[in-house]
N, C-alpha and C positions, 0 to 999 in steps of 0.2 A: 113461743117459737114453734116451727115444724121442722119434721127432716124424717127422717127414716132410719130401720135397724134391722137386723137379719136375726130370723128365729134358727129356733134349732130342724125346724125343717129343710131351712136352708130358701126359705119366704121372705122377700123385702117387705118391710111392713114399714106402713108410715104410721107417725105420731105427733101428736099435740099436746106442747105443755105451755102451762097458764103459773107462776111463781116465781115465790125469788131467785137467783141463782143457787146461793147457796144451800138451796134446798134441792139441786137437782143434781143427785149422786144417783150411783149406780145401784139399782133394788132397794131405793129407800124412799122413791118418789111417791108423792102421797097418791093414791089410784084417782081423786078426783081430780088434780092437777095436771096427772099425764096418762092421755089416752092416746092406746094404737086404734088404728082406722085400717082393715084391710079392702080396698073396696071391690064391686062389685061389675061383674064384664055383661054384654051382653046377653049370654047364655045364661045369666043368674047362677055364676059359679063365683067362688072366691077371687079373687088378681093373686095372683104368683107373687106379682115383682107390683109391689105400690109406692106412689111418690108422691110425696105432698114439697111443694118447692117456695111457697109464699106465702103472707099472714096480714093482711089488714080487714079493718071494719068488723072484727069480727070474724070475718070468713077468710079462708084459703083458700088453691088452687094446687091441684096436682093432674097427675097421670096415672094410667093402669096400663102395664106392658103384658104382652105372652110372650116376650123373647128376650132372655137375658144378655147380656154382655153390656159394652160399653153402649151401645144403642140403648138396650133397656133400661139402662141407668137412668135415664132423665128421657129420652125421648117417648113417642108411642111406636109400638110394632107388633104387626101382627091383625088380624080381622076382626077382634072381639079387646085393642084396647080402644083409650079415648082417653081425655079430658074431662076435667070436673071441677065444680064449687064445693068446699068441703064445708059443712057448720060443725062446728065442735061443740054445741048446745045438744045436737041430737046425734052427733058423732054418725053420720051420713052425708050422703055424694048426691049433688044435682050434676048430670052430666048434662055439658056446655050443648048445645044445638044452633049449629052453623048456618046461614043462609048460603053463602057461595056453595057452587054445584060442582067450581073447578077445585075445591080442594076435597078429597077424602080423609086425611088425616090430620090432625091437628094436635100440639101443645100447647098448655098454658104454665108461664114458671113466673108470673107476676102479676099481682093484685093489687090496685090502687083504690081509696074511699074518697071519691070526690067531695067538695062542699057542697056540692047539692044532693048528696045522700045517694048519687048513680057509682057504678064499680067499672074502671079501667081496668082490662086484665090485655098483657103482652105473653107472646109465644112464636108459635111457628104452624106452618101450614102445606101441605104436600101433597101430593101424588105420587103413585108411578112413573109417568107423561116427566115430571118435573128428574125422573133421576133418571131418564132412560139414554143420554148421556155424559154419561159421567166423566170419560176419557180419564187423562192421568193424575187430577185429584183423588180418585176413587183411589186407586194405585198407589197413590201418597199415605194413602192412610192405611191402605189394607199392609201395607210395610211397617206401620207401629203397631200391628195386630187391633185395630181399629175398624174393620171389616166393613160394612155400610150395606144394609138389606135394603132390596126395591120402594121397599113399601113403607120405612123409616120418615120420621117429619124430620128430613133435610131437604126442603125449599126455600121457603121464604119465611121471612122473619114478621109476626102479624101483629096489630092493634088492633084493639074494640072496645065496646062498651056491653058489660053483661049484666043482666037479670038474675042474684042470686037465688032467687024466689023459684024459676023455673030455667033459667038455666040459657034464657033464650041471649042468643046474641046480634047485637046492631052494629052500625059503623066498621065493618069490617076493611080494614084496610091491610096489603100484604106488599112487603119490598125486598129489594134488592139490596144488596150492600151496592154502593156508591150509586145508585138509581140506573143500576146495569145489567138490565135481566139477560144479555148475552155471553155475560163472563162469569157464571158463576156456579159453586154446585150446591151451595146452602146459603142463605145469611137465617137467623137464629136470632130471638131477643130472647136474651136469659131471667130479665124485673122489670123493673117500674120506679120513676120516678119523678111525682110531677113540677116543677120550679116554677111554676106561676106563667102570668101573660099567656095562658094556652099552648103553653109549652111543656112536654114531657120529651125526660131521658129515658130512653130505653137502652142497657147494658149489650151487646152483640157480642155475636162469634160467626165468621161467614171465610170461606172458602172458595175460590177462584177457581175455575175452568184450566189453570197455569198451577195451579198446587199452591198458590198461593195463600196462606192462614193472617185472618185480620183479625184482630178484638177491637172492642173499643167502646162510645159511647153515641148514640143515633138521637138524634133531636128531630121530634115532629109536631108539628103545629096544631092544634085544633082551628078548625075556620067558626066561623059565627054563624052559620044552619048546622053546625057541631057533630060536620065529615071531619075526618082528618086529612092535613096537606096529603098530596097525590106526591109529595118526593121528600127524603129526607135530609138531614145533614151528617155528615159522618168524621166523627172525630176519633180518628186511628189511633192506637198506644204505640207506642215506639218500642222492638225491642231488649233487652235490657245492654247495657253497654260492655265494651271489653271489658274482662275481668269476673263477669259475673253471667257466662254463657248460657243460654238458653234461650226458650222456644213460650212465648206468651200465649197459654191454648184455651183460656175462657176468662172471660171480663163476666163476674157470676151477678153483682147488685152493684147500684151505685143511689147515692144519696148529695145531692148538691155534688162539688167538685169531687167528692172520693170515690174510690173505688176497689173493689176486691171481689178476686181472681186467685186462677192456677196456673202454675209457673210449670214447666216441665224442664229440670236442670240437666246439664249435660255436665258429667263428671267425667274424668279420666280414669276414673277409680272404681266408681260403683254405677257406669254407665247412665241412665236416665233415671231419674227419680221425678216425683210428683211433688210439690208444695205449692204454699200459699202466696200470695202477694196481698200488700194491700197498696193504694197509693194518691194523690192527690193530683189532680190535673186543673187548666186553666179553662173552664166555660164559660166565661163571660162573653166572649167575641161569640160563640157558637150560639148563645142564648140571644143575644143581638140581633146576628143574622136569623136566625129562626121566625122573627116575629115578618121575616119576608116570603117563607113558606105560603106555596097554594097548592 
């Protein structure tokens, strides 16, 4: 597994462990099993705030932020982060190399091992150009102290195929939530998951131009000269029913029908809290239609 942990400097540091569960307590992990990774920015300085978010084939995929807060949790910000392939063999980063010119910044929070030994990794992709307006979603959020910098990867939500070897990336394909690049101020792919027939789930969080917050699960096709379909399918999560109030704010991994996610609960009592979901959904009709993707 990966994830991340905070030193006593007050440094996000990511980490990788390889063992059984029950061998992975607090200061008693065996140091070959569990290694931190802090990586490495531009200017060949350390990363402040490091995130490793995925784990297959062998390799991972994270971020290197310069700006803390809810942004630098999982996104990139700032002019010296990026995106990377991480190998836990040599506990080192190949930083990803994008061909499109219209994005500058980029995420990757998912990694797939193809059977034919090539690596799927999903994320997100941005500019400036892309947030310059924002109007009253930005507003929306800047009211749960969720603030949003210019230069944050909140655009589009991306696919590709990458070279863990060098890092280089093909197939770059970037979308919208509902294939609407005029109503929106983010869509986001949080994983990866492929179902066969040239189908891949990718996990979403995307945000409306209206204030409007979507999760859910995005189906895109692979074509046969092995682009990805130009539009995708989107399977929206409902949110949760009377009785059990709250605000559905990241659909994080999905694996065939399941999925799990963060709940943001609304109490009368101790106002908004944070937890988990997990949950199972119907893809079959979604995986059907997908195989009509171009």
């Amino acid at each position: 597994m990966v994830g991340t942990w905070t030193n006593s400097s007050a440094n996000i540091i990511g980490f990788y462990y390889e063992g059984s569960l029950n061998q992975l307590k607090f200061g008693s992990s065996n140091p070959k099993q569990f290694k931190s990774f802090q990586a490495i920015t531009s200017d060949q300085l350390l990363a402040k705030y490091t995130y490793l978010h995925s784990l297959d084939g062998g390799y991972a995929v994270g971020n290197f932020s310069t700006v803390p807060g809810y942004v630098g949790w999982f996104l990139n910000s700032g002019p010296n982060s990026g995106s990377y392939i991480y190998d836990p063999k040599s506990n080192s980063q190949t930083n990803a190399v994008y061909k499109d010119p219209n994005y500058t910044y980029h995420s990757l929070f998912g990694i797939w091992l193809n059977n034919n030994n090539s690596y799927t990794v999903a994320g997100g992709g941005s500019n400036a150009a892309l947030l310059a307006d924002s109007g009253l979603a930005l507003k929306k959020l800047s009211g749960l102290g969720l603030g949003l910098p210019q230069d944050a990867v909140f655009g589009k939500g991306m696919l590709a195929d990458i070279d863990p070897l060098t890092g280089k990336v093909e197939n770059e394909k970037y979308y919208n939530y509902q294939n609407d690049p005029g109503n929106q101020v983010f869509t986001h792919f949080q994983g990866i998951y492929y179902a066969g027939d040239g189908v891949y789930e990718v996990p979403f969080d995307a945000l409306t131009s209206t204030g409007e917050f979507s999760i859910g699960i995005a189906y895109v096709k692979r074509q046969e000269n092995g682009a990805f379909s130009d539009k995708a399918l989107w399977q929206t999560f409902q949110a949760p029913q009377a009785g059990l109030p709250g605000y559905l704010i990241s659909n994080d991994s999905v694996a065939g029908a399941g999925s799990v996610g963060a709940l943001l609960n609304a109490s009368t009592t101790n106002g908004l809290s944070l937890t988990t979901f997990a949950s199972t959904s119907d893809t079959q009709a979604y995986l059907f239609a997908a195989q009509y993707l171009h």
